[in-house]
Every structure is written in C-alpha cells, then in structure tokens.
KOLVEX-387515 format. One record per residue (C-alpha): residue in three letters; z, x, y. Coordinates in steps of 0.5 Angstrom, whole numbers, padded with zeros to 4 digits, always signed. Layout:
// KOLVEX-387515
ALAZXY ...
// end
This chain:
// KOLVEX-387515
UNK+0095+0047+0094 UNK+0087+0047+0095 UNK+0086+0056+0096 UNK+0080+0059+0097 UNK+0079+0062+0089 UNK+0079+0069+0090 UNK+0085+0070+0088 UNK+0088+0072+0082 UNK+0096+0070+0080 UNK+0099+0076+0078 UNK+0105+0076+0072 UNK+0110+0082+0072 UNK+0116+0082+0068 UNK+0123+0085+0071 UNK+0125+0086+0064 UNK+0127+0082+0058 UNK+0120+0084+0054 UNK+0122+0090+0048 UNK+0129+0088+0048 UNK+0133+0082+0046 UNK+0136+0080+0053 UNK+0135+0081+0061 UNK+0130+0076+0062 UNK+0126+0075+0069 UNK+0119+0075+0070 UNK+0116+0074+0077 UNK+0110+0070+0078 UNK+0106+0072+0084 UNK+0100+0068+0088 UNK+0097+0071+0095 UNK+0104+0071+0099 UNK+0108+0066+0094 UNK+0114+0070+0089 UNK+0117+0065+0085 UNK+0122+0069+0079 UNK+0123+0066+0071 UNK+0130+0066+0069 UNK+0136+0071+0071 UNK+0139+0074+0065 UNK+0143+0080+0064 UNK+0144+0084+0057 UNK+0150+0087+0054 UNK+0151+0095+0054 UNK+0147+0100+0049 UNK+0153+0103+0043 UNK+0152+0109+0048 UNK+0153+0106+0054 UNK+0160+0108+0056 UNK+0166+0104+0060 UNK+0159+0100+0062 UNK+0160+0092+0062 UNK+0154+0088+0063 UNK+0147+0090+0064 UNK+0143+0087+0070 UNK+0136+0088+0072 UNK+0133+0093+0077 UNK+0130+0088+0082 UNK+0128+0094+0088 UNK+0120+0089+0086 UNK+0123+0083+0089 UNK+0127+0086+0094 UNK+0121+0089+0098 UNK+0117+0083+0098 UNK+0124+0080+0100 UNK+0120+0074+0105 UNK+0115+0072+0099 UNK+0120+0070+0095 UNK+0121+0062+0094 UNK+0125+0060+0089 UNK+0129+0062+0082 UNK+0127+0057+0076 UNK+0132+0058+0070 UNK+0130+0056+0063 UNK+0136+0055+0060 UNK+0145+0057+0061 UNK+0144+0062+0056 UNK+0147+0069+0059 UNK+0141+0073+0057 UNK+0137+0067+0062 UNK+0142+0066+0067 UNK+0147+0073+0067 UNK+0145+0076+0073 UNK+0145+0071+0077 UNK+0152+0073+0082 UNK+0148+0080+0082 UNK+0141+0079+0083 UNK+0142+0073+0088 UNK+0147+0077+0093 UNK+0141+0081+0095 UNK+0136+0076+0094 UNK+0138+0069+0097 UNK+0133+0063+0094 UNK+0134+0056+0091 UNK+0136+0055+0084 UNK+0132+0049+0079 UNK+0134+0048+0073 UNK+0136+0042+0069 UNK+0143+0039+0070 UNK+0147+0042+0065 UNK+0144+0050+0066 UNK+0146+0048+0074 UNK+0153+0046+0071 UNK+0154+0053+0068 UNK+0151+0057+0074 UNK+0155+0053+0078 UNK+0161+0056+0075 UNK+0159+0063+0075 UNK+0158+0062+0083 UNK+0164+0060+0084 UNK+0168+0066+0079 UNK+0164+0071+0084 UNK+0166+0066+0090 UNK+0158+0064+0093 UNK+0159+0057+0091 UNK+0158+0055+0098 UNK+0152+0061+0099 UNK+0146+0059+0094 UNK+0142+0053+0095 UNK+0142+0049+0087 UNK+0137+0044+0085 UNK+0138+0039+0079 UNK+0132+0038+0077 UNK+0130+0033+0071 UNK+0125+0033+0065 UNK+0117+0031+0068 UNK+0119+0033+0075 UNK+0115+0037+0079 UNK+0117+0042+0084 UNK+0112+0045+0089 UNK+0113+0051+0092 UNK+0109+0056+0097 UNK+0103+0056+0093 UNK+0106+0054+0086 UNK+0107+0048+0083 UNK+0112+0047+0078 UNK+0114+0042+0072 UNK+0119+0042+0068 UNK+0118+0040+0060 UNK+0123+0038+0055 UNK+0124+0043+0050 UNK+0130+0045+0044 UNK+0135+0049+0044 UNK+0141+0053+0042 UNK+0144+0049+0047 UNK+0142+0042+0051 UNK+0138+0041+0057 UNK+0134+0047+0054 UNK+0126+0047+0058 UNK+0119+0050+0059 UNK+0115+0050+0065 UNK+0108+0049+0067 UNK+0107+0053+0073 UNK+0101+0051+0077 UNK+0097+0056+0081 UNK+0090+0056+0084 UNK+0088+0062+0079 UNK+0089+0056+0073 UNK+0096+0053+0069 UNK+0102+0058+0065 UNK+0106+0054+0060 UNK+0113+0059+0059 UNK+0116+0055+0053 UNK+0123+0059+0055 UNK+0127+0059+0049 UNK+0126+0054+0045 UNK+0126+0051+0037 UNK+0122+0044+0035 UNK+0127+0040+0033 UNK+0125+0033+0031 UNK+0133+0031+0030 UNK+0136+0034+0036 UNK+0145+0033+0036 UNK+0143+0031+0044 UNK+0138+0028+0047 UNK+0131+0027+0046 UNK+0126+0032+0041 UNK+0121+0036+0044 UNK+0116+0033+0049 UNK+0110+0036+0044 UNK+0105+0031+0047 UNK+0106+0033+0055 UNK+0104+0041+0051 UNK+0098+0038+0049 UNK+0096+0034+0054 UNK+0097+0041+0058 UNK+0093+0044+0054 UNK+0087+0038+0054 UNK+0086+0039+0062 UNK+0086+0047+0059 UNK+0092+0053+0060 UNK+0090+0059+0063 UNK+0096+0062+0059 UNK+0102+0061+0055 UNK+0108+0066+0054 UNK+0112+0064+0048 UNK+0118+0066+0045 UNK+0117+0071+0040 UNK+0125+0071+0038 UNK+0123+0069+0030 UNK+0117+0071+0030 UNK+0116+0075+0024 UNK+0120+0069+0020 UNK+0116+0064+0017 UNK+0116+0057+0016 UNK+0119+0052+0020 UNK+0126+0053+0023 UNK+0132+0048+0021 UNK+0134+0042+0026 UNK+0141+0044+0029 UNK+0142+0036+0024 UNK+0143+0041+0018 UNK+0148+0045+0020 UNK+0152+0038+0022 UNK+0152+0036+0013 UNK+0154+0043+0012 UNK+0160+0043+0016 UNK+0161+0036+0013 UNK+0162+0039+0006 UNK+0165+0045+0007 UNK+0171+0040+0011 UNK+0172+0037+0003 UNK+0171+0043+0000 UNK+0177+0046+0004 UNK+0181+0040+0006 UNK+0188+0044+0004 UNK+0187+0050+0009 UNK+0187+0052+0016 UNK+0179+0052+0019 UNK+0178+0057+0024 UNK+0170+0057+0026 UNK+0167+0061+0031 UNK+0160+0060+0033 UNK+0156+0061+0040 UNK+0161+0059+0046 UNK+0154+0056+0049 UNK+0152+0051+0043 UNK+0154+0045+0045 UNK+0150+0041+0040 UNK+0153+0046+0034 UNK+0161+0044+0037 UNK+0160+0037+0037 UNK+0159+0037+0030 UNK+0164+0041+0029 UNK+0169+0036+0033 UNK+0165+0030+0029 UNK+0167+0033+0022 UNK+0174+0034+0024 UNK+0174+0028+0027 UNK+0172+0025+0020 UNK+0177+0029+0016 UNK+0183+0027+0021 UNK+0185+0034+0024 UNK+0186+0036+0031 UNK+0181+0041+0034 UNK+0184+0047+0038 UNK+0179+0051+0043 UNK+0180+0059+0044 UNK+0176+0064+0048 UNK+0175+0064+0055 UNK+0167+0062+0055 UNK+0168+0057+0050 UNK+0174+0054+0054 UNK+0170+0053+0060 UNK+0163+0051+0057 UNK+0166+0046+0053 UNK+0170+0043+0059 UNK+0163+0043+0062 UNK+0159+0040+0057 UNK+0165+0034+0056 UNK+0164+0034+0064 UNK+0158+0032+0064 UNK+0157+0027+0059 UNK+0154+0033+0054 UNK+0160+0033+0049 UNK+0163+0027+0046 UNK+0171+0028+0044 UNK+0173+0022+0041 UNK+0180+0021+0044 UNK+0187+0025+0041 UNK+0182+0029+0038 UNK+0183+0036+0042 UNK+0190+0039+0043 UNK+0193+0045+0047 UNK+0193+0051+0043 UNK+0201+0051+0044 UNK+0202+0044+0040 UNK+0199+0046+0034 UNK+0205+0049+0031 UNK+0207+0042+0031 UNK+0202+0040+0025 UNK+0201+0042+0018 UNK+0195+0048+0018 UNK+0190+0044+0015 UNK+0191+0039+0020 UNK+0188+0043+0025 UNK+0181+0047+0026 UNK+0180+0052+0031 UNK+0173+0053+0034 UNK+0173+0059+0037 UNK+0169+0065+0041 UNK+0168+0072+0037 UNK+0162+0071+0032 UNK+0159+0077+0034 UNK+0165+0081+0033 UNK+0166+0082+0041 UNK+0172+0087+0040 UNK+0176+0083+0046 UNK+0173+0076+0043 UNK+0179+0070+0040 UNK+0177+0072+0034 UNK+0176+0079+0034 UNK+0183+0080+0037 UNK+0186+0074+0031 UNK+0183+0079+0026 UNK+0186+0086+0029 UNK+0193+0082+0030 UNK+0193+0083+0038 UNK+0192+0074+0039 UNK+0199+0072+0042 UNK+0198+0066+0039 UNK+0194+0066+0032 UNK+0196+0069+0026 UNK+0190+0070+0020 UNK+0195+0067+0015 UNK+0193+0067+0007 UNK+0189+0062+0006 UNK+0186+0060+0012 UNK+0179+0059+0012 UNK+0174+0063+0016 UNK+0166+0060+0018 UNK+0162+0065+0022 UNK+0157+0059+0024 UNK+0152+0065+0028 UNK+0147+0071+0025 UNK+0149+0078+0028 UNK+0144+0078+0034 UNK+0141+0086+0032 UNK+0145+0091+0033 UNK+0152+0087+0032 UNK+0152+0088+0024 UNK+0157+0093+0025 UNK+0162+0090+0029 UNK+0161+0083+0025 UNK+0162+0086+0018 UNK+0168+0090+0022 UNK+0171+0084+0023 UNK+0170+0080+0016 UNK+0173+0086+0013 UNK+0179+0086+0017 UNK+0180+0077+0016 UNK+0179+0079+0008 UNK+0184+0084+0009 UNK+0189+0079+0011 UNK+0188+0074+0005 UNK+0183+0069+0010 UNK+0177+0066+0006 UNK+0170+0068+0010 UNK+0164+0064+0009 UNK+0158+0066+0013 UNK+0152+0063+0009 UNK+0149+0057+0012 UNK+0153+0055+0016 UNK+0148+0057+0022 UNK+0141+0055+0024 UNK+0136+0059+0028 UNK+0135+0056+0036 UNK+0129+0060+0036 UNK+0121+0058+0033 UNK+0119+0061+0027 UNK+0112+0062+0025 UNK+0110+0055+0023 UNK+0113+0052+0031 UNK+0109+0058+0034 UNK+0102+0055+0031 UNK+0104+0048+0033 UNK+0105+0050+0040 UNK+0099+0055+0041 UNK+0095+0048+0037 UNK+0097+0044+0042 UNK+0096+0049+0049 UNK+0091+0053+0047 UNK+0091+0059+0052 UNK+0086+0063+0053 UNK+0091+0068+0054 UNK+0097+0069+0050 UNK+0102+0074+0053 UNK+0109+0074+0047 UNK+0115+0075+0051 UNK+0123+0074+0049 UNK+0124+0079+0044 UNK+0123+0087+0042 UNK+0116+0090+0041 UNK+0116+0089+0033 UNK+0117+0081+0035 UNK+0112+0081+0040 UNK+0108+0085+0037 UNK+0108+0079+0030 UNK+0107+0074+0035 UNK+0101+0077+0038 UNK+0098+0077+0030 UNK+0100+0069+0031 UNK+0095+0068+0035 UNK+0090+0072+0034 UNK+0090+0068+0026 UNK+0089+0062+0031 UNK+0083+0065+0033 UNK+0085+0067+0041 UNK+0081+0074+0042 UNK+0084+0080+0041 UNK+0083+0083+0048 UNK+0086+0076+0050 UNK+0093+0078+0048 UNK+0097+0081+0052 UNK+0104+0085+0049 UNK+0106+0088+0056 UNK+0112+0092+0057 UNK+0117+0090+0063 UNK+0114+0093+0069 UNK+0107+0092+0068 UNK+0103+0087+0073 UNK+0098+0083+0070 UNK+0093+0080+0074 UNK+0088+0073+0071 UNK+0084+0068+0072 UNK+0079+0064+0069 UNK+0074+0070+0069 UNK+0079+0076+0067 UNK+0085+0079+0066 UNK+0088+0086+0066 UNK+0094+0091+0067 UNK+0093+0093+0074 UNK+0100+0097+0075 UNK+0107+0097+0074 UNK+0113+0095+0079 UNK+0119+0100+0079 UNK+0124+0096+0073 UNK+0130+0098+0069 UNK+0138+0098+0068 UNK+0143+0097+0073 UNK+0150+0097+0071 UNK+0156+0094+0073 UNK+0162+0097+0070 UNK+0169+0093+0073 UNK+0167+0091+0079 UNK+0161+0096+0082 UNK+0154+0094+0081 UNK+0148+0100+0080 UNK+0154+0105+0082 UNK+0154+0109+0075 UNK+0148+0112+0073 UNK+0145+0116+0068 UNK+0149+0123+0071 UNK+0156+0119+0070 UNK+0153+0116+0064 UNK+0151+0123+0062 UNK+0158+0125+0064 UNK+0162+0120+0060 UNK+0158+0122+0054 UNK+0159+0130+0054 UNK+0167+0128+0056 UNK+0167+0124+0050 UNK+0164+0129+0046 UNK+0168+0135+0048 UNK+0173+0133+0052 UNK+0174+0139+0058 UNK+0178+0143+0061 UNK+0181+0144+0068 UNK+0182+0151+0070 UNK+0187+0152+0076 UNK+0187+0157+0081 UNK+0191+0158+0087 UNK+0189+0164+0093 UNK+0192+0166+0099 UNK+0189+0165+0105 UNK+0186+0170+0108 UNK+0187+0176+0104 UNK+0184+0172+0098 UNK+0190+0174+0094 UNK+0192+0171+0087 UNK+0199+0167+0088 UNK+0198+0163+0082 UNK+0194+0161+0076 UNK+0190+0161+0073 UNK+0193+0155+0069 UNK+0190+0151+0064 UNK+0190+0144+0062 UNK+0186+0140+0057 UNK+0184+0134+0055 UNK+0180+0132+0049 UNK+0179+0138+0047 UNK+0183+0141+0042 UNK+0191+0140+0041 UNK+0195+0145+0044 UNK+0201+0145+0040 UNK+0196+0147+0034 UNK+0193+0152+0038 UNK+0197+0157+0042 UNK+0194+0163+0040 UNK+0186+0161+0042 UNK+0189+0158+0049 UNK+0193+0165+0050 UNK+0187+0168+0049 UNK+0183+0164+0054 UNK+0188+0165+0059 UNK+0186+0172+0057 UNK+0179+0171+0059 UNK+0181+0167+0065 UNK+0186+0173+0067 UNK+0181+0179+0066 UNK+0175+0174+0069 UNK+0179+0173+0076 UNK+0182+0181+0076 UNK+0174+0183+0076 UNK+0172+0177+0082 UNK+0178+0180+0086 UNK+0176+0188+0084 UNK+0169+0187+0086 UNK+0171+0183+0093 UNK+0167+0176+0091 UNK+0171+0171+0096 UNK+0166+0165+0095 UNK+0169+0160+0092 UNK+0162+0157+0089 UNK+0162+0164+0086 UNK+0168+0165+0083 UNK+0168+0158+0080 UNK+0161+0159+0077 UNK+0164+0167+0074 UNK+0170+0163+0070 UNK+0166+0157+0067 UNK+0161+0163+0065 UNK+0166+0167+0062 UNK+0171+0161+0059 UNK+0165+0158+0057 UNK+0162+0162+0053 UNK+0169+0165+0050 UNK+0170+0158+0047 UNK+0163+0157+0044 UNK+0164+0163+0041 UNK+0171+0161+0038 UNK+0170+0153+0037 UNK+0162+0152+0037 UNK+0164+0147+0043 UNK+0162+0145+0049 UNK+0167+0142+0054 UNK+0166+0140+0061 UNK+0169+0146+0065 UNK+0172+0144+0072 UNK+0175+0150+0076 UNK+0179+0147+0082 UNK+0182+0152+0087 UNK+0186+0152+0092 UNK+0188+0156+0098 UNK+0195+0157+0101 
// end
C-alpha cells in the first residue's frame, strides 16, 4: 500500500453523469484501474429500433492490463446492465454483495459467460485489496436490498461513493444505514464524496420504505371486494414483500407477471431476502380457480414500458389477464423523466376499461432528499464534493448543498462523463477527457448501429423512400426494362396515381437524356435520377423521401 505520494488518483466517469442511467466510473492510481458499477440505459424517444444503451468503454479497453476488478453498488440495471457487454471485452472479477451477485449471476447465465467471470461475494465491513486501492464495503438503503457505498482507499487519500442510497431508520430487510462507519471515516478525514444526487432538488427527508407497507395495509380494506393488480419496480424487493404481507393478511393469493419480476422475485426468495408464507403464491393459470377479490396480481410495467404485463393488460394483448370493470389498479412508483407519457397512456387505457387507478402515495423515493445529503456530507466531511448519479439540474442542486455546508466553491466539482479529474490533498482539477459516449445494442448487435443508421431510420420514418429500378443491356447500355417504382411510406398509391404517373414521367425523360448524352457509369445515372426525382417530389409534396436507385445489368 505504502507508495511514494506524488501520485494523484485520478476519477473519470465512463458515463452516468448528466442523465438518469449508465452508471461506470474508473478510479485510477499509478498503474491500478478499478471501475464502479456497469450500468446500461434505455434508449432516447429517437433512438429508433434501439434496445439498450450501454457504455462506450475504448478508455478501459486501452489500458486493458491496469485494470483490476469491477465493484457494483447495487442490482439495479442502471448499475449492473452492462455487465454481459462490457465484461466480454474486459474480463475482471466482480464484488458485490450477495443479492447483487444473485441478479448478476443471472444475467451471465442469459448471455452464457457464467463460467467466463470470476464473482466475489462480499459482505458489509469487509475490505478488498487491489493493485493500489483498498476497498471497503459500507451498508447503506435502498430501493432494493444489499444496497452499498464503498470507501476507496488509495495512497493520494480516501473516496466515499455512497452508490444509490436512501437513510431509512426502519428498513423492511435487513439493518438501517451504517452512519456511524460514515462518521468515523470522515473522522480519520475523506479526500472526496461522490453522492447521489437523484433527489436533490427535493427537500426534507425521504420516507422510510415501512410507510409504503401501512398504505398497502389501508388500501387492502378499503378495496376488499375487488380484484388488485399492482405494479411496482421488479427490483423492489422490500416494496414486493409488503405487498405479500398485505395480501397474506387479507387472505388472497398473490400472482407474479412479468419476466423480470418472475426472476427477481424467485432470486430474492432463493436467497433468503424475500419471505412468502406458504400457499400464499399461485401460478397465473390457477387463478380462474378464485373469486377476483381473492387474488392479487403483483405486476411489471409501471413505467408504461409499452411490452411490460401491465401495458399489454391494458391495451388487451395479455393472453392471460383481462382488465375488468372494477379491478383495482395500484401504480406503486414515480415516472423516471421522460416516461410521464407512456404512464399516463396507460392509466387512460385501465380508465377506459372501467379499472380504478390509484397512484397517489403508494410509493417512496429510494433516493436521499436534501436533509439525507446534509446528514452524509455532516458526517464525511469531504474536502471535495463531486455529485454524481443524476442529470445536470440534480447535480447541479447537490453541489449548492454542499457549498450551504460550508465546502469551498472551487472544491466542488459538477464533471460531465469523460472528464478526468485528478486530486490529492493539495489539489485537484479537470486534466483532460477520455473518449465516452452511447453504444447501442439492437437484437443482438452491440455498437453496430450508430449515428448514420440512426440518421437513416429517422429520415425512413419521417418520409418514407422511394426505390427506382432500372434494368440495362450489357454491353450496349440499353434500356430493357424499368424504370419502375416502388415506394414505402411515402404516399399511398391508390390515392395517388396521377403523381406517380407523372414521376414515372420525370424518371422516363431523365434515363432518355443519360442515354442521348452517353453516361454509362452507374454512379452518374443514379445520382441524374435522385436529382431530377428529388426535386420533382419536393416540388409536388414539400417531402423528402430517401431515394434508392438500383440498377441491374442483363
């Protein structure tokens, strides 16, 4: 451990600051790369056909032999996502703690390298030691259980990364947050604390998941002679096991629905996180076996994911639930930004059906709001403060926090992913920037679609195109046939004779005038007709279609 103290350690986020999502930070000492977290996204609205988002990491890809090991803070996807994509290229053992390492385990074995990377299981207070870093492993709440911050020790001085967290005195599972291990850290003195700024333009302090319990329990009696379906995040576990716990009170029998939720759930129970009193839990094929308000349905989809159970419940596409009058719909979640559409989409559609939504109160935040965020930088005292874990407004409200705190403005850092930011106790500063950015996966191609394909599907969607096919006579350069027209998305040709006669037209006299002035390069023909059609369609309809010349030679 003992280095010669010239060194600076450097922070540099691979992605995860100024968005909700695709979380990876390297920290990086002398020759020694350890990363934090491995999380994906999900696509932008205009980010057609795309499936997930994962981080561009050519940084940790060309310094391939520094790099140590992964830490995961916790099992939520915008932590651990990326996993299957990123470890194929970058090879390194796992920590995490034992529920995380469930769900990771799960992932691996979907993308078949179960056998290919080294995990470790690692438990609260435990210390890892690797190349030049030490890390420790402190205990902290959650949206879901086995939720940690690390202490990363290095020789330039100590990082506390809180993770995701919430201070929750009255945790469902498991112990409260270990805030004395926070303060006797910040006793010894911190270099830095990264924390979560997701809530942090909210003020207060944030409700302890118990609450949603006592909700749950009244709105069991107030609706006890209705069907209940509820939709929550597939990864509470805690907010699953008070549902269960209500149900079990009120007799009825408890169906899960949604792929993640039906793996998460049978995880968690696994691995002693979740207690399902016996006879409680039944296959979704039984349930035509009780009266509808003897059963509740805990569901995926309450963030109107337009292939989640309940999104499918609502627009009748689910084979095996019916929205009937009367049923009793709970959304126990806030809409992440940029999903409000799609949720209220789906509230309509369950309204439309005679279902009665409820989605006031049945949820708590598992994020810190402001009063939580004092309490840590209180008790850690940084003499930097670098806000991580959420768009620039929230890093940007987390960083006014800890300047009311009194930690000096030029101590705070709001970086962008990509920045590198190099500190020790007698400075720090932005040095550079690594190259970051989106790699998408669509099906199952990774990064093989970027921003001309995307460019492509938009300008598809947008005007549709038109192909133009051509047959020649080898050799002489003669017309044999065409040309023909073929379109899609762009007008509907029934409708639309006279303008596709008189485009034929256009195509007629543009091929008559290559031929009379000899042009027998393909290249030049093409570019004559998607000129001359081009403009005639501008001319006629104000659109822009692509426009795909093929020609074929016989």
């Amino acid at each position: 451990m003992k280095k010669e103290k010239n060194s600076k350690l450097k922070i540099i986020p691979l992605g995860g600051l100024e968005q909700i999502g695709m979380n990876i930070t390297a920290f990086e000492y002398e020759d020694s790369i350890i990363v934090v977290d491995c999380g994906l996204s999900f696509p932008e609205d205009d980010m057609l056909g795309i499936d997930l988002v994962v981080p561009d990491i050519t940084y940790l890809k060309n310094n391939l032999e520094r790099v140590k090991g992964f830490f995961i803070t916790h099992g939520h996807e915008d932590h651990i996502g990326a996993i299957p994509y990123v470890l194929r290229e970058i090879n390194v053992p796992v920590y995490a703690t034992k529920l995380t390492i469930g769900i990771i385990e799960h992932k691996l074995r979907e993308h078949n390298m179960l056998t290919k990377v080294k995990r470790k299981v690692v438990k609260y207070g435990q210390h890892i030691n690797l190349g030049c870093f030490r890390v420790e492993f402190i205990r902290t709440n959650h949206s879901i259980a086995d939720a940690a911050a690390l202490a990363i020790y290095s020789p330039a001085g100590t990082v506390v990364h809180t993770g995701d967290f919430k201070v929750d005195y009255t945790p469902v599972f498991g112990g409260a947050i270990d805030l004395q291990r926070f303060g006797e850290l910040g006793k010894k003195g911190v270099l830095a604390l990264m924390c979560d700024s997701t809530n942090a333009e909210r003020p207060g302090h944030t409700s302890s998941e118990r609450t949603v319990g006592r909700t749950f329990d009244n709105l069991f009696a107030d609706h006890a002679n209705s069907r209940i379906i509820v939709a929550t995040f597939a990864s509470n576990v805690d907010r699953v096991q008070q549902i269960i716990n209500s149900a079990y009170k009120y007799k009825r029998k408890v169906v899960v629905e949604g792929r993640s939720m039906v793996n998460i759930i049978s995880i968690a129970a696994e691995l002693g996180y979740l207690k399902i009193p016996d006879n409680t839990l039944i296959d979704i094929e039984q349930v035509r076996n009780y009266p509808a308000e003897q059963t509740v349905l805990i569901t995926t989809g309450s963030q109107g994911e337009s292939m989640a159970a309940l999104s499918r419940m609502a627009a009748n596409l689910h084979k095996k639930v019916t929205i009937q009058p009367g049923d009793t719909v709970i959304f126990s979640s806030n809409p992440i930004p940029g999903n409000e559409k799609a949720v209220s989409r789906v509230i309509n559609e369950l309204s439309m059906k005679g279902a009665n939504v409820i989605f006031q109160d049945a949820h708590v935040s598992g994020h810190a709001c402001q009063e939580d965020i004092k309490l840590i930088y209180s008790l850690v005292r940084p003499k930097y403060a670098i806000p991580v874990h959420g768009e620039y407004r929230h890093l940007k409200a987390q960083a006014r926090i800890a300047e009311e705190l009194g930690i000096e403005k030029e101590n705070i850092f709001v970086l962008s992913s990509g920045d590198v930011l190099e500190l020790d106790e007698k400075g720090a500063a932005v040095t550079g920037e690594v190259p970051v950015g989106d790699v998408l996966v669509d099906g199952l191609g990774v990064g093989d679609v970027g921003n001309i394909v995307l460019r492509d599907r938009q300008h598809l969607a947008e005007d549709g195109i038109i192909v133009v096919v051509l047959t020649l006579e080898a050799g002489s350069g003669q017309v044999l046939a065409g040309p023909d027209i073929v379109t899609r998305g762009f007008v509907y040709v029934r409708g639309s004779e006279s303008l596709m006669d008189e485009a034929h037209q256009v195509l007629e006299d543009t091929v008559e005038h290559c031929m009379a002035k000899n042009i027998t390069d393909w290249g030049k023909i093409k570019t004559e007709i998607k000129d001359s059609l081009g403009e005639f369609v501008w001319r006629k309809t104000k659109r822009r279609p692509m426009i795909m010349p093929i020609i074929m030679e016989v």
